[in-house]
C-alpha positions in Angstrom: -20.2 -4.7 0.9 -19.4 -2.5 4.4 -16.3 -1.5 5.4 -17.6 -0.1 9.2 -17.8 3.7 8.9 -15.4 4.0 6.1 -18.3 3.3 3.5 -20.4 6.5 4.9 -17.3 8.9 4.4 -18.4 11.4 1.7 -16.3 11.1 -1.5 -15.8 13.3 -4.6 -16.3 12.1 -7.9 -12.9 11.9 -10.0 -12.4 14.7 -13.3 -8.8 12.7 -13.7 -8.3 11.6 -17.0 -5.7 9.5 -18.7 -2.2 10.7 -17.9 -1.3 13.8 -20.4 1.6 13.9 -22.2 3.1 11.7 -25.7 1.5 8.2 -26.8 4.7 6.5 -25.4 4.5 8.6 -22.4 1.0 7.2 -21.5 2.2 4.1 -22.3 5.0 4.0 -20.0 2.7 5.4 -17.0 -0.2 3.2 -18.1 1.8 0.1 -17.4 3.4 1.8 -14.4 -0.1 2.1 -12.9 -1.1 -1.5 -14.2 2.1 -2.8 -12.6 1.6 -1.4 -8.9 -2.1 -2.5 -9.1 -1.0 -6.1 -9.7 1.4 -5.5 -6.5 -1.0 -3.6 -4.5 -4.8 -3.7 -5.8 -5.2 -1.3 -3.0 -3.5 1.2 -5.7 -6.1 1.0 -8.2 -8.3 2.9 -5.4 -6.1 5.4 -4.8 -4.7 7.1 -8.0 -7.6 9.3 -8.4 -6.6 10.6 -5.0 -9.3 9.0 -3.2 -12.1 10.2 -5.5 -14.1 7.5 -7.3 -14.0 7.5 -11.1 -17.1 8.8 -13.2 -17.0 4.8 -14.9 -17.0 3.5 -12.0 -19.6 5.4 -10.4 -21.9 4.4 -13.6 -21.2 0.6 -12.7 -23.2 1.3 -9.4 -27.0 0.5 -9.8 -28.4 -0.2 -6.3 -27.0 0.7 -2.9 -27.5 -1.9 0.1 -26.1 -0.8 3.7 -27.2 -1.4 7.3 -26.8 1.4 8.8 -30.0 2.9 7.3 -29.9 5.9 9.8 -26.4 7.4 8.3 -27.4 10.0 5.3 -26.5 8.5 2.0 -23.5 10.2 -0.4 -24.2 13.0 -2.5 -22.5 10.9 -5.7 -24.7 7.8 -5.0 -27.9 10.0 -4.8 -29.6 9.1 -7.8 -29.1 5.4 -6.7 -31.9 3.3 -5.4 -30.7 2.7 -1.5 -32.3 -0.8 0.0 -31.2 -1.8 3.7 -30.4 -5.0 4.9 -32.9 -6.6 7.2 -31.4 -7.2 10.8 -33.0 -10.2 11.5 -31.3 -11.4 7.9 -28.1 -10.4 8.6 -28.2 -12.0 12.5 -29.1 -15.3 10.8 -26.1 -14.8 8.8 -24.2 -14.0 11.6 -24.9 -17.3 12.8 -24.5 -19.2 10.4 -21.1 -17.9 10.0 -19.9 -18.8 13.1 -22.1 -22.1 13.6 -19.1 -24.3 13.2 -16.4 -22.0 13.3 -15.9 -21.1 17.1 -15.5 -22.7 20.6 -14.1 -22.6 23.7 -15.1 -21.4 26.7 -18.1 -19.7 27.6 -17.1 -18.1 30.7 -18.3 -14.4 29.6 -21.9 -16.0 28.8 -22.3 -17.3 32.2 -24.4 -14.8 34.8 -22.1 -13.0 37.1 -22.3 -10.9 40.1 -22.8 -7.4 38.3 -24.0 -6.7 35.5 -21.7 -6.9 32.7 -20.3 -4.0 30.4 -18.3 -5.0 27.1 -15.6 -2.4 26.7 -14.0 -2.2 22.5 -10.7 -1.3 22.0 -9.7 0.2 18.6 -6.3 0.9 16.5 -5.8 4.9 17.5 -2.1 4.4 18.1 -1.6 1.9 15.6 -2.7 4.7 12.7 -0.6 7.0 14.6 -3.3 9.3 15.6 -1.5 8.8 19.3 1.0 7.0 21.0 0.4 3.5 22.9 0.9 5.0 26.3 -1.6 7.6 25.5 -4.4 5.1 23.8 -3.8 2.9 27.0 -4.2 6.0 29.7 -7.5 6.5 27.9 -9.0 2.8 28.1 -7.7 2.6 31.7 -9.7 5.4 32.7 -12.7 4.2 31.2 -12.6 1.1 32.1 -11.4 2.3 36.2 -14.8 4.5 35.5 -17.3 1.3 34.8 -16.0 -0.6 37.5 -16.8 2.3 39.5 -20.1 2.8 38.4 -20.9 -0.6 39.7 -20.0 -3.1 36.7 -18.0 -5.5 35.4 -16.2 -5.2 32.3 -15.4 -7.1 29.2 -12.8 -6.4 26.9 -12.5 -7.1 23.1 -8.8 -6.2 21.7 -9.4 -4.4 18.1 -8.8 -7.0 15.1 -5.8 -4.5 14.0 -3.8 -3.6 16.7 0.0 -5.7 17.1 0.1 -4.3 21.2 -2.8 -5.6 23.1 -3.9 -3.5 25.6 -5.9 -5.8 28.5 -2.9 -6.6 30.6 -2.7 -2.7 31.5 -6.6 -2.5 32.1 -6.2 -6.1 34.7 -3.4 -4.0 36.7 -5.4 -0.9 36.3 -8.2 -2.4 37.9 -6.4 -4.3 40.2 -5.3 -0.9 41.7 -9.0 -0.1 43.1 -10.5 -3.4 43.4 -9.2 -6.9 45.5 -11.2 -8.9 43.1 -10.0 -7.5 39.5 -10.1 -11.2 38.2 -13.8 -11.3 38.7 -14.1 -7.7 37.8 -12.6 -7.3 34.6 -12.2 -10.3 32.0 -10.7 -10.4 28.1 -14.0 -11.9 25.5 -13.3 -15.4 24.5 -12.4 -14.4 20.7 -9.6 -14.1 18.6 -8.8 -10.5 18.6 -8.8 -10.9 14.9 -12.4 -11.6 15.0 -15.3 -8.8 15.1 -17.4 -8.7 17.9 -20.5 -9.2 16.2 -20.0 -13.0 16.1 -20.6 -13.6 19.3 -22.1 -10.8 21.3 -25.5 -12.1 20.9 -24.0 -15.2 23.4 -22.3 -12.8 25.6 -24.5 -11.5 29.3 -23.8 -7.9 28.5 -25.7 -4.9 29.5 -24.4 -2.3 27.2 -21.0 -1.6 25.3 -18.9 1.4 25.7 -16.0 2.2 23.0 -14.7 5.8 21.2 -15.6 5.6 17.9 -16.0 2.1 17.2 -18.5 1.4 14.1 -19.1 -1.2 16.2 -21.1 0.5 18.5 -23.8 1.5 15.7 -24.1 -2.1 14.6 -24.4 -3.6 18.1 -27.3 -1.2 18.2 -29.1 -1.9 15.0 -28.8 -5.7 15.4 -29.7 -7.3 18.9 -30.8 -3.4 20.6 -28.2 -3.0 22.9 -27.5 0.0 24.9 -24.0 1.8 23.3 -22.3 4.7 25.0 -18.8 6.4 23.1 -16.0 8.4 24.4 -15.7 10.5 20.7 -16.1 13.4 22.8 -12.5 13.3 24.2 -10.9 11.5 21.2 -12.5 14.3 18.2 -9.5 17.1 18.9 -6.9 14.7 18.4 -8.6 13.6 15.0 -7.8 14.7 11.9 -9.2 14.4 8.1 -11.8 11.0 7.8 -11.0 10.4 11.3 -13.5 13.4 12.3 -16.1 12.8 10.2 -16.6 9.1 11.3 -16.0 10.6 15.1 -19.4 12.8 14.6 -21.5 9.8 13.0 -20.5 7.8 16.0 -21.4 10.5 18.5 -24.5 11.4 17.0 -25.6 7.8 16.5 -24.5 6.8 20.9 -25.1 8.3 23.9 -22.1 9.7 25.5 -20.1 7.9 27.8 -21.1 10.4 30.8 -25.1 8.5 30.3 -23.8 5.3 32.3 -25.7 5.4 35.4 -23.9 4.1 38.3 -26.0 0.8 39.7 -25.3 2.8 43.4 -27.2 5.4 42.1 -30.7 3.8 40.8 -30.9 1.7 44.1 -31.0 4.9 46.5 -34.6 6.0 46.5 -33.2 9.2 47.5 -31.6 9.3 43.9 -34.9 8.7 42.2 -34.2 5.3 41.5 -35.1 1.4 43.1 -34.2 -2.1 42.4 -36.8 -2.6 39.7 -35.3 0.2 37.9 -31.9 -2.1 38.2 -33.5 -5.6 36.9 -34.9 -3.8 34.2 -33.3 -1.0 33.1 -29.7 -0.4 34.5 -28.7 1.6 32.2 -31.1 4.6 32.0 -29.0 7.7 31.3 -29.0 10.2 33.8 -26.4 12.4 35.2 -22.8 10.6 35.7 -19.2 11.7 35.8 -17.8 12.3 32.4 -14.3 11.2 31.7 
């Protein structure tokens, strides 16, 4: 299966062998290794340093993904890649979800401006920054798309302990008399991916960092993604980087948001046609 962008990280192929040393000596690590894999099964992953093992590798014989566009990994390149339809996986999508959620439906309804859904992710939970700084960042963003004319939806990442949307609501109450209507949380467990229920949601794009989200958002019901990796890469390090650049080569940047202000002055090129059907056309905007 996927794990987001995790499963397009390039890995090397493990030369570890057994443990060296005496017959009771392997023995003695061999069930220390056997041991912490029953405790942690994430171990068994790991003791080749994050490398996959040559008898492993040989277990593999066909490689499914979905995002087709991402280059495949040098150690799978002798096996057969197939992707996963889209319309396939929505009907699974569905499926999943049939039964399993409810409530209200107040970020399906049509509202006033046309609606932006705006992903959090975990950046200060993996300690890549600290809360204060993660929630400076969203702030801004979302300060920017309410500028630019829409409202905003926010989707809490399924890992973070800290939820950030009461700092965006005070944020936006600071420019706006009407941040209630302006800025709303999705109807979701945060635990829950977005991807269950955007296809119900009146959005007209979806803005996040590096959010594998974005990508998938894309592939699956052709909405309009914009990321922010830009600002976040120089704080990255290691994996972190690499899944940045797939992200930022796959979405248009976050400066691409057109302001709806903008494509109704003539003077600016743009009329309200150009709103109904295409608010989102990337032109020049202010960057974050």
């Amino acid at each position: 299966y996927e794990d987001g962008l995790t499963w397009y990280i390039p890995f090397e192929i493990s030369t570890m062998s057994w443990p060296p040393g005496t017959r009771f000596r392997r023995r003695i690590t061999g069930a220390l290794i056997a041991g912490l894999s029953t405790i942690s099964p994430a171990f068994r992953l790991r003791k080749a340093a994050d490398k996959i093992e040559r008898h492993h590798l040989r277990r593999v014989t066909k490689f499914y993904s979905l995002l087709h566009e991402i280059p495949i990994h040098d150690a799978l390149e002798n096996v057969p890649r197939f992707q996963v339809g889209a319309s396939l996986m929505r009907d699974v999508i569905d499926e999943a979800c049939r039964d399993a959620l409810s409530g209200g439906n107040e970020h399906c309804r049509a509202s006033a401006n046309p609606r932006i859904l705006l992903l959090g992710q975990a950046l200060s939970r993996n300690g890549i920054m600290s809360y204060a700084h993660e929630a400076a960042i969203y702030r801004r963003i979302a300060e920017q798309i309410v500028e630019r004319g829409y409202d905003v939806v926010w989707k809490e990442h399924p890992r973070i302990s800290t939820p950030f949307f009461p700092e965006l609501l005070d944020t936006i109450g600071n420019v706006t008399a009407d941040a209630s209507t302006r800025i709303m949380e999705a109807n979701l467990p945060h635990i829950y991916p977005i991807e269950l229920v955007v296809s119900r949601m009146n959005i007209v794009g979806c803005v996040s960092g590096t959010s594998a989200a974005l990508l998938y958002l894309k592939w699956l019901y052709g909405i309009k993604t914009y990321t922010f990796a830009e600002t976040l890469i120089p704080l990255m390090t290691g994996a972190d980087i690499l899944m940045s650049e797939m992200v930022k080569a796959h979405a248009e940047p976050f400066s691409g948001l057109q302001s709806l202000n903008a494509t109704k002055d003539p003077l600016k090129g743009g009329s309200p046609e150009q709103v109904e059907h295409d608010p989102l056309n990337p032109t020049q905007a202010n960057s974050i």
